[in-house]
Each structure stands twice: as structure tokens, then as C-alpha cells.
N, C-alpha and C positions, 0 to 999 in steps of 0.2 A: 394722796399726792404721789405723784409718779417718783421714782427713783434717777438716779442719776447713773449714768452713766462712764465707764471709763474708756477711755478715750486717746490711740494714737497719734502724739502730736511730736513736731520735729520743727528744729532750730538751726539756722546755718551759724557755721560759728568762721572767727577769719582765721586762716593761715599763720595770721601775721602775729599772733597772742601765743603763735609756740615757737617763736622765734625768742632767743636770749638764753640767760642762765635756766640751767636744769631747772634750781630752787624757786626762780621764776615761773617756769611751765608746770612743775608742781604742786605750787599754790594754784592756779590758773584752772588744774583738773581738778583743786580740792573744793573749789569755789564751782567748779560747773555739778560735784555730785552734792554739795549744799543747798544748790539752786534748784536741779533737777532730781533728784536721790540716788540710791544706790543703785537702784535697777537700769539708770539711765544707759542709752550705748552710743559708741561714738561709731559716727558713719564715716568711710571714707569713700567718696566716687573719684573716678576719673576717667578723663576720652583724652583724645589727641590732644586735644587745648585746653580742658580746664581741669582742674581737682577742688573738689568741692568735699567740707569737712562740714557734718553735720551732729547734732547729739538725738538718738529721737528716746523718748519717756513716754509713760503712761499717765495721765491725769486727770481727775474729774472734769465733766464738762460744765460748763456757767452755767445760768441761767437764762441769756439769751439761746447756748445752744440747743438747752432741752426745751427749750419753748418752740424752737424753730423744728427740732424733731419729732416736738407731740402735734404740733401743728400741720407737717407732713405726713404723719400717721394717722390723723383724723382726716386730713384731706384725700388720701387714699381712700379710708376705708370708704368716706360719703361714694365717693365716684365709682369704687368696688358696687357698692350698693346700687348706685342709680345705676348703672351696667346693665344688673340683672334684675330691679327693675321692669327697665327700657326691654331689656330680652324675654321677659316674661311678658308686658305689651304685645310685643310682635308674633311671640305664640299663639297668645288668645286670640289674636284677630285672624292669624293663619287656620285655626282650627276652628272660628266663626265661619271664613271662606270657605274652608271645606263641609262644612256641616251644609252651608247652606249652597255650596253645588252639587253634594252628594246625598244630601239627606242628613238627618240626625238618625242614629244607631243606638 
């Protein structure tokens, strides 16, 4: 059975949850590294117009997404395969052509 994998994922979190008492916003950050763990990091973006407060974590991925990953990597390698294949085809018949406008050697 294939392994799983870990996996960067990211949360937008609101502005508005660090607004109030200190005691407030520090339950608020005890409760985001319960949810996400200790490793977790807080993002802060900003442009002209927005600031955007993010937490990103590491975490196992489901099972929908390693099914959709081993599926992608079997789908690859089939079409890897028929590739060359198909490129091996097109030699043998190139070097059919030529045998039989030059001779076989």
C-alpha cells in the first residue's frame, strides 16, 4: 500500500478574531496551535488594499488526495510509456525505409 504523504496546506484566518482583550486573542492563538500544532506559522500578506492573515501547517494528506496522486502517477507513467512505445514504432519503420531504399547491410 502506498504511503501517505505530508503535505502543505494553508488557512485564511479573519482579522477580526484579534481584535478585543489580549486574554481573548491569546486563547484565540492557543486554540489555532490545538487545531493546527506547534509547527504551525502564522502568515501575514499585505498590498495597497488588502492584508490577509493566514496559518499554513503540515499535515497528512486523505485518501481522496493520495488516490488522486497515485492516479496521476500511474497516468503519467502509462503515457511515459506509450511515448516511447509510439517512438520506437516510428524508428523501426524509419530504418525499414531505409533498409529497403538502401539495401540491407
Amino acid at each position: 500500500m502506498a504511503k501517505y504523504k505530508m503535505i502543505r496546506d494553508r488557512r485564511q484566518l479573519s482579522l477580526c478574531d484579534l481584535e478585543g482583550k489580549l486574554i481573548d486573542v491569546c486563547e484565540y492563538f492557543n486554540d489555532l496551535v490545538e487545531q493546527y500544532g506547534n509547527d504551525a506559522e502564522l502568515v501575514l500578506e499585505w498590498d495597497y488594499e488588502n492584508v490577509d492573515l493566514a496559518v499554513e501547517f503540515e499535515r497528512e494528506e486523505t485518501d481522496k488526495e493520495r488516490d488522486r496522486r497515485l492516479l496521476k502517477d500511474l497516468r503519467a507513467r502509462e503515457k511515459k510509456e506509450a511515448a516511447k512505445v509510439s517512438k520506437e514504432e516510428k524508428e523501426r519503420k524509419e530504418l525499414a525505409r531505409l533498409q529497403k531504399k538502401y539495401g540491407e547491410d
